[in-house]
N, CA, C and O of each residue as an XYZ file, in Angstrom:
668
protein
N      47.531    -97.784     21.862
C      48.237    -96.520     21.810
C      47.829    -95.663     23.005
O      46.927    -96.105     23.717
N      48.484    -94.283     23.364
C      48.394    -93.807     24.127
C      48.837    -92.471     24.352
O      49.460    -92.107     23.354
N      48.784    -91.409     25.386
C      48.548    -90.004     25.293
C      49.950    -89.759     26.489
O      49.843    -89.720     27.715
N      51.340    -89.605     25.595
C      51.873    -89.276     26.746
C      52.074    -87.548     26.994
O      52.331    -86.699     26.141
N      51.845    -87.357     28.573
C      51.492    -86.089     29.293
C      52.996    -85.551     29.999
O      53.496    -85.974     31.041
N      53.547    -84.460     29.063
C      55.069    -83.839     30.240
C      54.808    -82.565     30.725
O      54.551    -81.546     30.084
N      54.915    -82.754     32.106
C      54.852    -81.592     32.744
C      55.965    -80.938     32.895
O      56.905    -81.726     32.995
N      56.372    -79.522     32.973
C      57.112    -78.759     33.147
C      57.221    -77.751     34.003
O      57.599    -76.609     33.741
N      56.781    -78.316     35.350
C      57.053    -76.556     36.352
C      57.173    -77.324     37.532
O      56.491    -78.226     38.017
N      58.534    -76.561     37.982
C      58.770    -76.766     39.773
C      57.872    -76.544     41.384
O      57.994    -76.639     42.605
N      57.038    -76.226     40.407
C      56.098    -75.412     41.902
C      54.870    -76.717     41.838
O      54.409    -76.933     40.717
N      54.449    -77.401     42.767
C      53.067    -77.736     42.232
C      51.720    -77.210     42.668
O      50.725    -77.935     42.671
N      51.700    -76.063     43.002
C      50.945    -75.280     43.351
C      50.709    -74.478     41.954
O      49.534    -74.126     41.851
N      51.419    -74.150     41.000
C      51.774    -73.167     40.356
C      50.175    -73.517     39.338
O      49.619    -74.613     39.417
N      49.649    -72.390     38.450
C      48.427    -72.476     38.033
C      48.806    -73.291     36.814
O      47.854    -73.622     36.107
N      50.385    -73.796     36.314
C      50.374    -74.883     35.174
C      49.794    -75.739     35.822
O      48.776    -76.305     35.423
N      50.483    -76.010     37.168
C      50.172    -77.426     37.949
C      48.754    -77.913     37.689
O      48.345    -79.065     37.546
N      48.193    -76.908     37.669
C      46.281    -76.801     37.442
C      46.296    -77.016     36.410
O      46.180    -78.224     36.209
N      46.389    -76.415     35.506
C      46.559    -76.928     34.026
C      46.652    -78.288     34.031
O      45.762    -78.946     33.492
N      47.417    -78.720     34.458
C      47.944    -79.764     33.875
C      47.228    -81.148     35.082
O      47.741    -82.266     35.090
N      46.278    -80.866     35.807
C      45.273    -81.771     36.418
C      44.531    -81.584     35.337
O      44.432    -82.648     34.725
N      43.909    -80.626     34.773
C      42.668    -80.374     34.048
C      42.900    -81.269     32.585
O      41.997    -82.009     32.197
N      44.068    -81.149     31.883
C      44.825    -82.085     30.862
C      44.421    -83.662     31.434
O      43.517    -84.058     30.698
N      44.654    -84.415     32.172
C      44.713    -85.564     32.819
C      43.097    -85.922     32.984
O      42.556    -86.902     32.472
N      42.365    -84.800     33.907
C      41.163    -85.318     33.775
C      40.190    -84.980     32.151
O      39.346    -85.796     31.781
N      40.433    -83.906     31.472
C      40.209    -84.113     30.355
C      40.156    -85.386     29.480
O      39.177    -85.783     28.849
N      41.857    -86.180     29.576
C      42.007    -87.342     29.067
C      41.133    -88.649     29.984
O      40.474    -89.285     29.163
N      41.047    -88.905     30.630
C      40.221    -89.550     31.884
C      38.766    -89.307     30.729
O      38.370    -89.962     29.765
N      38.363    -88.286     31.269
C      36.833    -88.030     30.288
C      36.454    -88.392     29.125
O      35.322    -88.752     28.802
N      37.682    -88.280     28.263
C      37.638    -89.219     27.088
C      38.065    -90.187     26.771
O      38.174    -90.556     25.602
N      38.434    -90.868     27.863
C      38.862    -92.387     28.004
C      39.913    -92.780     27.480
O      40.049    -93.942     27.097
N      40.751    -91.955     27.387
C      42.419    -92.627     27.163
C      43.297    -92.543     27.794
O      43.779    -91.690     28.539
N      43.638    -93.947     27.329
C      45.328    -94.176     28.223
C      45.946    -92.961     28.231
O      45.684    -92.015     27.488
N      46.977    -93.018     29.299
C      47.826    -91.982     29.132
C      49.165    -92.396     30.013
O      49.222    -93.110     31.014
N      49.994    -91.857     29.459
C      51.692    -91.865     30.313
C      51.546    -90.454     31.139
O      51.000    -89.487     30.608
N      51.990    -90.409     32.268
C      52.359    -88.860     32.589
C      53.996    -88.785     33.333
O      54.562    -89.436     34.211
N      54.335    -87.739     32.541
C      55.824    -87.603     33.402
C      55.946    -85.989     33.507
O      55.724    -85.071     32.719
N      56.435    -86.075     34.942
C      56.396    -84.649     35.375
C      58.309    -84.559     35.950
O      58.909    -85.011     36.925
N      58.660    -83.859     34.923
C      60.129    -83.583     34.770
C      60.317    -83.330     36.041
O      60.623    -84.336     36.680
N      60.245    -82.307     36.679
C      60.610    -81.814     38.202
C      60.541    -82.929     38.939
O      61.594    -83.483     39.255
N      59.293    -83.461     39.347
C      59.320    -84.230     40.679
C      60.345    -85.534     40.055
O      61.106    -85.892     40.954
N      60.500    -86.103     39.130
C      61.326    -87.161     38.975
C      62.472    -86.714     39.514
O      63.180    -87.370     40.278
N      62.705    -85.480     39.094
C      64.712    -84.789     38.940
C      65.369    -85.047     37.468
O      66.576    -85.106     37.235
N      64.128    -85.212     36.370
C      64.882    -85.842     34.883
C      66.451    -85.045     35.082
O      66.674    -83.879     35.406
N      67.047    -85.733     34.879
C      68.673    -84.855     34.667
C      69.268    -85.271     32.750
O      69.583    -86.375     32.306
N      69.239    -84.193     32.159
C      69.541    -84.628     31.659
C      71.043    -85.096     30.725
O      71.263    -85.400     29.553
N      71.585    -85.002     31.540
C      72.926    -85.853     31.655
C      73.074    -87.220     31.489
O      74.094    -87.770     31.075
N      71.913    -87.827     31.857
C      72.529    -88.922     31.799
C      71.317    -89.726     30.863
O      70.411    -89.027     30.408
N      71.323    -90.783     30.666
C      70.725    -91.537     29.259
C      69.020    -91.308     29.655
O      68.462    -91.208     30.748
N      68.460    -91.275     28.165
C      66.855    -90.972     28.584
C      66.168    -92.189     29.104
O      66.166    -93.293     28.559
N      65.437    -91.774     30.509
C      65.036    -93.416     31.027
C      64.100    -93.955     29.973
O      63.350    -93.443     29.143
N      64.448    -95.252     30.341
C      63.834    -96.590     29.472
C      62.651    -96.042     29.218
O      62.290    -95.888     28.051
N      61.779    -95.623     30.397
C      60.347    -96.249     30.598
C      59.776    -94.944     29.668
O      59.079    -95.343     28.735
N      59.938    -93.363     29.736
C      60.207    -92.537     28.493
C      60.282    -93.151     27.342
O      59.247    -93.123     26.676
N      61.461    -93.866     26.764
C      61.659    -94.146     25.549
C      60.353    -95.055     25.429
O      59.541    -94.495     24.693
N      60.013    -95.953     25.785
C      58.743    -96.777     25.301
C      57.492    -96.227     25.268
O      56.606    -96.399     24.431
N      57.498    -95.447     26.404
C      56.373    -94.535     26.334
C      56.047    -94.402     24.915
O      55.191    -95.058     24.320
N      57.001    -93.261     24.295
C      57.003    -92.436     23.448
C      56.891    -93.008     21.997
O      56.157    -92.643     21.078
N      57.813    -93.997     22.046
C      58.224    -95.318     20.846
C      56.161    -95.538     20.519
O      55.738    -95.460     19.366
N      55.228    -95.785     21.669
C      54.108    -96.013     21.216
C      53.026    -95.064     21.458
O      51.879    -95.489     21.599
N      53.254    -93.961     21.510
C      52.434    -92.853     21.973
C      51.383    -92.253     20.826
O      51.843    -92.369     19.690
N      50.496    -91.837     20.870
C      49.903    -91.416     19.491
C      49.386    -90.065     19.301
O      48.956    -89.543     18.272
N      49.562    -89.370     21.042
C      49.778    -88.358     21.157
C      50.370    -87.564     22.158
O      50.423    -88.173     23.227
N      50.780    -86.557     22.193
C      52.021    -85.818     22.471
C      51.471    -84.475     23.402
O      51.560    -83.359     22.891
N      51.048    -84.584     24.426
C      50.744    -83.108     25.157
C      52.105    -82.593     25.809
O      52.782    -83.504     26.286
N      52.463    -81.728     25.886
C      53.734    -81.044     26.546
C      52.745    -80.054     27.162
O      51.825    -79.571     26.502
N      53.042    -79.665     28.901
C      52.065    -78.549     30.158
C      53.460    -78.163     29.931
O      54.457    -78.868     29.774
N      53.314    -76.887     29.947
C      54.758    -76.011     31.102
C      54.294    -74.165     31.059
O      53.203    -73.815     30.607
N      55.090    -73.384     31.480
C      54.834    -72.085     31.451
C      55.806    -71.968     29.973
O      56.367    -72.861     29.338
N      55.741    -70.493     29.739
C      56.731    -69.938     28.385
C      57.294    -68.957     29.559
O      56.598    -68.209     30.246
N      58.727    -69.127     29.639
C      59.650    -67.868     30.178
C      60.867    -67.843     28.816
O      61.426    -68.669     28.094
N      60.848    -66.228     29.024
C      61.759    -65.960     28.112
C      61.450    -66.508     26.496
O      62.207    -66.940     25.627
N      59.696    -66.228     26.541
C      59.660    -66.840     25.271
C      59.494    -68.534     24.995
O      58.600    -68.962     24.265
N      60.232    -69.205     25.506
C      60.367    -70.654     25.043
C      60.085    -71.549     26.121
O      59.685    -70.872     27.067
N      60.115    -72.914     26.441
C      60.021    -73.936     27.479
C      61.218    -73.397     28.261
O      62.149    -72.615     28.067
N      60.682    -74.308     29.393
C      61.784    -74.440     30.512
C      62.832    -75.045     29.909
O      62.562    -75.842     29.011
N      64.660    -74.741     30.362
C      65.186    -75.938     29.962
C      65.377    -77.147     30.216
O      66.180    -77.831     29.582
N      64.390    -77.749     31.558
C      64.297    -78.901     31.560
C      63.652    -79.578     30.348
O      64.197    -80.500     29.742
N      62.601    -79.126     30.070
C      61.675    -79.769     28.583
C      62.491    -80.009     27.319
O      62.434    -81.029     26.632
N      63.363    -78.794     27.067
C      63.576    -78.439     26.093
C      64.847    -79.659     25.956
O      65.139    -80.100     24.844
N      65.358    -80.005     26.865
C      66.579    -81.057     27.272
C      65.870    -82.767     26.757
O      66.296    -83.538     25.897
N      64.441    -82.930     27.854
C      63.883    -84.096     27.816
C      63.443    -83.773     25.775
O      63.987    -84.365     24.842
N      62.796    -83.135     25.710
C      62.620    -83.322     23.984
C      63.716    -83.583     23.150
O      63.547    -84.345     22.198
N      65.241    -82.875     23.435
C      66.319    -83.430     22.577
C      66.411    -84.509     22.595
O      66.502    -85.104     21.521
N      66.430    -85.302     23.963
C      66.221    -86.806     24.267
C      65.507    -87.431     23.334
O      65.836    -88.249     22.475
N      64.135    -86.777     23.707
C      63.076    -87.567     23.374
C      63.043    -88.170     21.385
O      62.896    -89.290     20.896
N      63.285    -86.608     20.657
C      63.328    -86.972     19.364
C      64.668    -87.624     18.697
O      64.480    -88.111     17.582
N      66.094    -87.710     19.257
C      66.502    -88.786     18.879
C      66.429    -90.062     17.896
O      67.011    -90.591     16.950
N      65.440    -90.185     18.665
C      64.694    -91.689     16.996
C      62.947    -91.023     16.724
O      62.411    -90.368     17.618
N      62.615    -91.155     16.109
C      61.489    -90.627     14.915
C      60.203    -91.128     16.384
O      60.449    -91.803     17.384
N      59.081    -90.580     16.030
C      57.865    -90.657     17.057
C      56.878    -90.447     16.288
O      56.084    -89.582     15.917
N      57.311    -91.994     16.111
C      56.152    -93.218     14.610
C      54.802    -93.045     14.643
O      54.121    -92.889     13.630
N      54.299    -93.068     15.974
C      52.955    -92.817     15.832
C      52.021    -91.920     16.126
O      50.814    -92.063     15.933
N      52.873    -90.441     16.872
C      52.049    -89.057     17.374
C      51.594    -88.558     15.950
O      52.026    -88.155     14.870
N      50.558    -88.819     16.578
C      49.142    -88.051     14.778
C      48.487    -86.469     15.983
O      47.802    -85.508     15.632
N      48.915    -86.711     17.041
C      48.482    -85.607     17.721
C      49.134    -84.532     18.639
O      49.317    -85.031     19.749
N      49.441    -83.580     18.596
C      50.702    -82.610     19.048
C      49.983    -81.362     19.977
O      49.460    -80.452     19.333
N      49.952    -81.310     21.133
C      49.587    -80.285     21.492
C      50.590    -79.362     22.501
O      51.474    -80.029     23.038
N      50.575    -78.193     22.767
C      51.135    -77.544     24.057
C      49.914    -76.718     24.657
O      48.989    -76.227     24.010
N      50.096    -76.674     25.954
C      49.590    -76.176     26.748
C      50.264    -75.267     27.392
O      51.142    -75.704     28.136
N      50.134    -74.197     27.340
C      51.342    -73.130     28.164
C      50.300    -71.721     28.652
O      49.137    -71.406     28.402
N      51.394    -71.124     29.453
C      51.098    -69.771     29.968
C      52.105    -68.802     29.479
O      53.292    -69.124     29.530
N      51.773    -67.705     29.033
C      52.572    -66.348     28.675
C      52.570    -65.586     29.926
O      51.540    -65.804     30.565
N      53.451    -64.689     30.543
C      53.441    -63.464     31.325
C      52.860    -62.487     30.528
O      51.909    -61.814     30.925
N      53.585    -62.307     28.955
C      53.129    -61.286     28.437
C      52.041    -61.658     27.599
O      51.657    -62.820     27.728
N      51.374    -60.840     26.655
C      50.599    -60.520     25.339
C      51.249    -61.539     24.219
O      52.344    -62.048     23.979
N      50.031    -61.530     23.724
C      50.294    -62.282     22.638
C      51.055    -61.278     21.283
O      51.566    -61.719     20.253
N      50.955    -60.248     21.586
C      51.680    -59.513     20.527
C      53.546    -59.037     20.956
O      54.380    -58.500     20.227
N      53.633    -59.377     22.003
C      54.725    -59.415     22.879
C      55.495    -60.466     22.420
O      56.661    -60.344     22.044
N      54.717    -61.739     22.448
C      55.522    -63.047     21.986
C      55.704    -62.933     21.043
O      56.922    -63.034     20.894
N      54.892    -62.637     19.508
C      55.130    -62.465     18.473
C      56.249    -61.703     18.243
O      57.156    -62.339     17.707
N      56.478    -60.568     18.470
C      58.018    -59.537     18.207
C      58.919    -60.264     18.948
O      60.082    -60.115     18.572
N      58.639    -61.521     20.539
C      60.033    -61.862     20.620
C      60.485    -62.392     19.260
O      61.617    -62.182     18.824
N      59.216    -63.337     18.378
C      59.888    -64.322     17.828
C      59.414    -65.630     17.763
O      59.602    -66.370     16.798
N      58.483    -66.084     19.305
C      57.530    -67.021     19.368
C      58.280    -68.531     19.006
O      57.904    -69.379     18.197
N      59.787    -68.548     20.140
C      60.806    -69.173     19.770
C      60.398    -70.558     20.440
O      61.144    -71.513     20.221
N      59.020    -70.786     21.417
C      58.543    -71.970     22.175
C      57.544    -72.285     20.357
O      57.923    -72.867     19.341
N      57.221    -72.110     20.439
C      56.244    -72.889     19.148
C      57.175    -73.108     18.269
O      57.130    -74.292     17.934
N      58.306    -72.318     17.534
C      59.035    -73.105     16.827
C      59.932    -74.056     17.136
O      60.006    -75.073     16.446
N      60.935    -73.802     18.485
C      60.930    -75.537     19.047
C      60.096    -76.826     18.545
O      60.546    -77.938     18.269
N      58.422    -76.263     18.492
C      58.024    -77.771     18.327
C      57.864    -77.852     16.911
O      57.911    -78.952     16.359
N      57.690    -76.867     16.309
C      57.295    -76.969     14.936
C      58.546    -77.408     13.885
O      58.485    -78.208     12.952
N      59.363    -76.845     14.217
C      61.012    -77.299     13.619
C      61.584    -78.772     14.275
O      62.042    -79.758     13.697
N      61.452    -78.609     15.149
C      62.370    -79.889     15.677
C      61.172    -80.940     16.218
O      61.143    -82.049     15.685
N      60.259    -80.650     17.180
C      59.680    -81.754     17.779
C      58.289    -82.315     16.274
O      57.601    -83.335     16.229
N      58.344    -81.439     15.532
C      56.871    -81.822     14.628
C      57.596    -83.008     13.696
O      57.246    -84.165     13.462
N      58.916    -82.119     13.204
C      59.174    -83.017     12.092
C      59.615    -84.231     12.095
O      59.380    -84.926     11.107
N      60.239    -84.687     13.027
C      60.303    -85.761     14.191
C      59.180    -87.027     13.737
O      59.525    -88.115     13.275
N      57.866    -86.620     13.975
C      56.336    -86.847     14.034
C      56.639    -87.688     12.216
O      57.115    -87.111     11.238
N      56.189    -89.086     12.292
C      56.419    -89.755     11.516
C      55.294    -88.975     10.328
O      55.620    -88.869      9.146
N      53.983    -88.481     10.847
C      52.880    -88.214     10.452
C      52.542    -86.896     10.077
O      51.518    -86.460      9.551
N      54.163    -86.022     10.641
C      53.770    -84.148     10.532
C      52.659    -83.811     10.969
O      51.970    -83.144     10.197
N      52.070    -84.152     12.385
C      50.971    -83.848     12.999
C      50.741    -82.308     13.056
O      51.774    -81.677     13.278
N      49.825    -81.712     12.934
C      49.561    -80.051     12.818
C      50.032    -79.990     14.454
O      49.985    -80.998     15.159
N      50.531    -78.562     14.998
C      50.207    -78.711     16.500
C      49.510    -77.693     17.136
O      49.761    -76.491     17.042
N      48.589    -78.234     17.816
C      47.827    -77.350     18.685
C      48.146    -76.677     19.420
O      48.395    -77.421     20.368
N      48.360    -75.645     19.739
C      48.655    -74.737     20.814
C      47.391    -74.198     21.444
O      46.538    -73.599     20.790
N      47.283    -74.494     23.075
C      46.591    -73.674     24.028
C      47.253    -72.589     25.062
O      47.943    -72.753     26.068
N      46.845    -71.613     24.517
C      47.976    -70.612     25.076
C      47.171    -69.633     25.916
O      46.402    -68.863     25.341
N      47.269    -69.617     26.946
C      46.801    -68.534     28.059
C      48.017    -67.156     27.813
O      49.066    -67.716     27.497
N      48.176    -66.050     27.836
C      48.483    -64.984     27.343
C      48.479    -63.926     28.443
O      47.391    -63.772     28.998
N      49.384    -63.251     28.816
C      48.781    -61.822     29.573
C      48.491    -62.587     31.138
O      47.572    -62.227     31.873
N      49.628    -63.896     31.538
C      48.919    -64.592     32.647
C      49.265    -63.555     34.033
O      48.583    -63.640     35.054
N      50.524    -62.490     33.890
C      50.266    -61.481     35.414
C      49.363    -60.819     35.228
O      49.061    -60.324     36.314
N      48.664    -60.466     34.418
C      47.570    -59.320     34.798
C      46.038    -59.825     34.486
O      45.023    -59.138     34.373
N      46.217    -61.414     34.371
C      44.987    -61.853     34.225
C      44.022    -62.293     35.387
O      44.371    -62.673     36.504
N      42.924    -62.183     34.974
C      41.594    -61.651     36.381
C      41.158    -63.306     36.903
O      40.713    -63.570     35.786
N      41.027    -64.044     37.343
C      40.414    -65.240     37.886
C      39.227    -66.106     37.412
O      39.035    -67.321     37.381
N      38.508    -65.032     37.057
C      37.161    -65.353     35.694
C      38.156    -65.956     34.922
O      38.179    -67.162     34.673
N      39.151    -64.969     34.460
C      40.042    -65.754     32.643
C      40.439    -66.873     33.063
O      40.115    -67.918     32.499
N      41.119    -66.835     34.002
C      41.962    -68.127     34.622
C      41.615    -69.627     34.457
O      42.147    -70.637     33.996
N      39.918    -69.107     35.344
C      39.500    -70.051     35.589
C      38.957    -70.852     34.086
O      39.665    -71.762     33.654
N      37.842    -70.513     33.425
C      37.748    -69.851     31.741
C      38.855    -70.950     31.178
O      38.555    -72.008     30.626
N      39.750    -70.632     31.350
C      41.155    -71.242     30.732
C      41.288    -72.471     30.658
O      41.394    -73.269     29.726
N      41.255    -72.600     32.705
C      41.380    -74.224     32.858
C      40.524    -75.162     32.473
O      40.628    -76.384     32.360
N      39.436    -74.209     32.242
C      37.633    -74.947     31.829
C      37.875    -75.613     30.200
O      37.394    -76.704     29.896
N      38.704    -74.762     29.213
C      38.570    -74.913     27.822
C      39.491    -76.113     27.614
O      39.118    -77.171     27.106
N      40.957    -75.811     28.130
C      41.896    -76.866     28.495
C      41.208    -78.124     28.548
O      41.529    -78.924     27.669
N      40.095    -78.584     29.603
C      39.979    -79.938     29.700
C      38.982    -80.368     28.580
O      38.971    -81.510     28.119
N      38.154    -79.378     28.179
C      37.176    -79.674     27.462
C      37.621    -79.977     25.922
O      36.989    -80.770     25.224
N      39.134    -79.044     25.314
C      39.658    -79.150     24.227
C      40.295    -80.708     24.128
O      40.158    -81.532     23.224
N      41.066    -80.810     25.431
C      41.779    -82.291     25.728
C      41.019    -83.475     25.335
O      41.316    -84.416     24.600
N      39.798    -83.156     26.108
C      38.670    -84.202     26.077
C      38.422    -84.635     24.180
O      38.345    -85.666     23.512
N      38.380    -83.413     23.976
C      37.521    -83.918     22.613
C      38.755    -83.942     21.054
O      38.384    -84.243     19.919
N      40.461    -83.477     21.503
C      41.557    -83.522     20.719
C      41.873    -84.874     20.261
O      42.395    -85.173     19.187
N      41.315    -86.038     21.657
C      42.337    -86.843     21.324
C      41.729    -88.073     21.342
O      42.512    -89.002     21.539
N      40.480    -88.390     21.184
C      39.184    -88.918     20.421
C      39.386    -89.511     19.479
O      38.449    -89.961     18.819
C-alpha cells in the first residue's frame, strides 16, 4: 500500500510548494511509499478521462494527503475537478485522510464562511473512503499577516505530523 500526495498550486515557489516538500520528506522519514501528483505541472485537464496511472494509484492507496491553499474558502478548482474524478469508484483502502492547506484569513473567518473546503472532503471525498477514515486537517490560518517564526513553526509540524500520521 501506499501514500498518494496531490498538490494543488501554480506557483512553485509558493509557501504550499514548501508545504508540500515538507509532506514528502515527512513521508520519506517514515518510510513510505508514496505516489505524488502535482495537478499544475502535469496540466491535469479535467475534461478529459482520469489518467490511468491516478486511477491505480488511488484503487491501492491507504492514504490520502491533498497540499493546496483555501481561496474563497474551498480548494482550487483544479483539485476539486481531480477529486470528482478521483471518487467515482469507492477508495477501498484510504484508512488515512489528511489536508494540508493555508487560509488568508482567521480561523473564525472560515467558520462564518461556512468552512465549505473541509466539507468537500467530509461529504463527498470521506464517504467515498471504504473505511470512513476521520480526516485530519492541518491548517495554517491568518497566512497574509503571518510572521516567519509561524511559517516556519508550520512547515516544522507538517513534516513531523506526516511522519508519525501514516505509520
Amino acid at each position: 500500500m501506499t501514500v498518494v500526495v496531490v498538490h494543488a498550486h501554480p506557483c512553485r515557489e509558493s509557501y504550499v510548494a514548501s508545504l508540500c516538500e515538507r509532506v514528502l520528506v515527512g513521508l520519506d522519514r517514515g518510510g513510505r511509499d508514496h505516489h505524488f501528483i502535482d495537478l499544475y505541472e502535469r496540466r491535469y485537464d479535467p475534461f478529459l478521462p482520469f489518467p490511468i496511472e491516478d486511477a491505480e494509484s488511488v484503487a491501492v492507496a491507504d492514504s490520502l494527503v491533498l497540499v493546496h491553499p483555501t481561496w474563497w474558502t474551498s480548494q482550487p478548482a483544479i483539485l476539486l475537478a481531480w477529486l470528482g474524478q478521483a471518487v467515482e469508484t469507492e477508495l477501498p483502502g484510504v484508512r488515512t485522510l489528511v489536508t494540508v492547506t493555508t487560509h488568508g484569513g482567521s480561523r473564525l473567518a472560515n467558520r462564518v464562511a461556512g468552512e465549505s473546503g473541509a466539507r468537500v472532503i467530509d461529504r463527498v471525498v470521506r464517504v467515498r473512503c471504504a473505511q470512513r477514515p476521520p480526516h485530519r486537517r492541518l491548517a495554517l490560518y491568518g497566512l497574509d499577516r503571518s510572521t516567519l517564526r509561524r511559517r516556519v513553526a508550520f512547515l516544522d509540524r507538517v513534516e513531523s505530523e506526516i511522519a508519525e500520521l501514516v505509520e
